[in-house]
N, C-alpha and C positions, 0 to 999 in steps of 0.2 A: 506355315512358314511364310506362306503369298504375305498373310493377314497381319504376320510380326514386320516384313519386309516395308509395307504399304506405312504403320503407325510409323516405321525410324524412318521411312520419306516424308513422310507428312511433318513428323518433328523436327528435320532438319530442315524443313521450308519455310513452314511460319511458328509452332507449336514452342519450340524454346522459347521464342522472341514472346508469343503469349501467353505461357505460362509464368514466365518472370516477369512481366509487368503485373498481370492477376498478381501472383506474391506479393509484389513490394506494394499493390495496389491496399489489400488487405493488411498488409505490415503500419501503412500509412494511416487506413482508417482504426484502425485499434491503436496505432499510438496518439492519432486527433483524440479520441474517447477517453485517454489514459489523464494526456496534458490537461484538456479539459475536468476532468473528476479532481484533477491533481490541485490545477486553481481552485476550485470550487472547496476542496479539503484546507488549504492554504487560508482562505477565506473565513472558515469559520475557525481554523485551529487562532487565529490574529483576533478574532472576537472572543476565545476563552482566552488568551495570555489578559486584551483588555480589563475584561471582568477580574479574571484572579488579582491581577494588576489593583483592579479597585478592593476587592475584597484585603489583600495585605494592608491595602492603606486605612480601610474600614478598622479591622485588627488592630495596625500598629497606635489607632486613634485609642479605642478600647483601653490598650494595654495602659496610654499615657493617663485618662483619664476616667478610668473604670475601677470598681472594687468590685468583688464576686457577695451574691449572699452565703450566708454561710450555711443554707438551708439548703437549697436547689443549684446553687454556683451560677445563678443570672448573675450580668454583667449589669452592676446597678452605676446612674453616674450622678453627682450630686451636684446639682445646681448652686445650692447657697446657704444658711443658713445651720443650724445646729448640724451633730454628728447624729441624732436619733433617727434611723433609718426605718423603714415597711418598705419588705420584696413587692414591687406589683403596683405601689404608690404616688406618686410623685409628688403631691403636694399633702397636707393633712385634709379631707376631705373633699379632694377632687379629681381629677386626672387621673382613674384608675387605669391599669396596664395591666398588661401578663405577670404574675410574680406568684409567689406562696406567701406572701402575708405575714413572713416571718418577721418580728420586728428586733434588729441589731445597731452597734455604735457604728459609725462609720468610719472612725479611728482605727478601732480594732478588725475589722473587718479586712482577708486577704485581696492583694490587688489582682488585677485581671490579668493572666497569662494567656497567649493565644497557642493554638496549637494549630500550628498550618502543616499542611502537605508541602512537599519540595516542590511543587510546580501544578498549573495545568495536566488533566490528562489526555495531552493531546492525540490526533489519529495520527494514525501514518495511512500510505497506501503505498501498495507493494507497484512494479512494474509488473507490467502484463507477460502474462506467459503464452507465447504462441505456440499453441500443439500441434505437433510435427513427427509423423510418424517416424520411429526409431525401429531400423530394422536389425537391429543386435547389438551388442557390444563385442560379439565373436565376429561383425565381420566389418571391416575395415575399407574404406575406400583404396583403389589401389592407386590413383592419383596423388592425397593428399594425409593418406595411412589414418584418418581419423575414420570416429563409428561416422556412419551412415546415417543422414536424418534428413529428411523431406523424400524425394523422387531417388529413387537407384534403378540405375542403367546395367543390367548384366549382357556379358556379349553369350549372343545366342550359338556363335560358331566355334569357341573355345572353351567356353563356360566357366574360363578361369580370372576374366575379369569383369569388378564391380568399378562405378562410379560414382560418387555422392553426384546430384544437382550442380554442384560449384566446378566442380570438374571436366565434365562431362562432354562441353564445349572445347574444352581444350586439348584433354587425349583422347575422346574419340576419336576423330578423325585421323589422329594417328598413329591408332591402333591396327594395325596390317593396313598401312597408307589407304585406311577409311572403310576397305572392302566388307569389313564385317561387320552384322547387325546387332544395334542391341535394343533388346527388350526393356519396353518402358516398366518399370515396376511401382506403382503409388502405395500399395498395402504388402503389409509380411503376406500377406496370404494369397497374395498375386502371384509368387514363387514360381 
């Protein structure tokens, strides 16, 4: 009891004032880490709309001035001259490309349809999750009736009351006009 007495002296002297700065200190640098990841995602997600960006206008060029083979469905485009096409060709005897060799009109030949995705697959990122020991949902701050999460205060001389962290500053002390002590509790199992 010396040894419960000494921590709730010690916590009302400087130990509140330092544990909530540590807190918000740690709250601080995980949300620096968050913003920063967040730019950095933001960053390249603006580099895939760019590209898709280019890709539909690559597509919608296709569509205006492409015909498909009727072999393999390459997007063939015709520069000039007659309707007698070869997939894979571009001139009669030179400029060989990618194609199947199929040789088709290019009258009759189907136009070029693009099939796009609705969009980029861009990232998300989530907010950070700060973990925070949760000491039940059966037991209740008696200050502000929510569950209990970070530090709980139980009073050692009544044992009928708890306090979250947020509270604790404010009706401890005027709990039996201050006389009575509470135990600092950081884990369930500190009990």
């Amino acid at each position: 009891s010396t040894g419960l007495m000494a921590n709730w002296l010690n916590w009302n002297e400087n130990g509140r004032q330092a544990y909530h700065k540590q807190e918000a200190m740690k709250g601080k640098k995980i949300m620096e880490e968050y913003e920063a990841g967040k730019k950095k995602l933001e960053k390249k997600n603006e580099e895939l709309k760019k590209r898709f960006d280019e890709l539909v206008r690559d597509e919608r060029w296709k569509e205006a001035n492409c015909s498909v083979c009727p072999s393999c469905g390459r997007p063939i485009e015709k520069l000039g001259g007659c309707d007698s096409m070869t997939c894979g060709d571009a001139s009669p005897g030179g400029n060989v490309q990618n194609g199947c060799g199929t040789k088709f009109n290019w009258g009759s030949a189907a136009k070029y349809v693009s099939v796009l995705p609705s969009g980029p697959a861009l990232e998300q990122i989530k907010p950070p999750e700060i973990n925070r020991v949760v000491h039940g949902d059966w037991l209740k701050c008696d200050g502000c009736n929510k569950e209990i999460v970070g530090l709980r205060f139980r009073c050692i001389n009544c044992g009928e009351c708890n306090y979250c962290e947020n509270c604790e500053f404010k009706f401890a002390p005027k709990h039996f006009d201050g006389l009575h002590i509470f135990k600092i509790i950081e884990n369930k199992s500190d009990t």
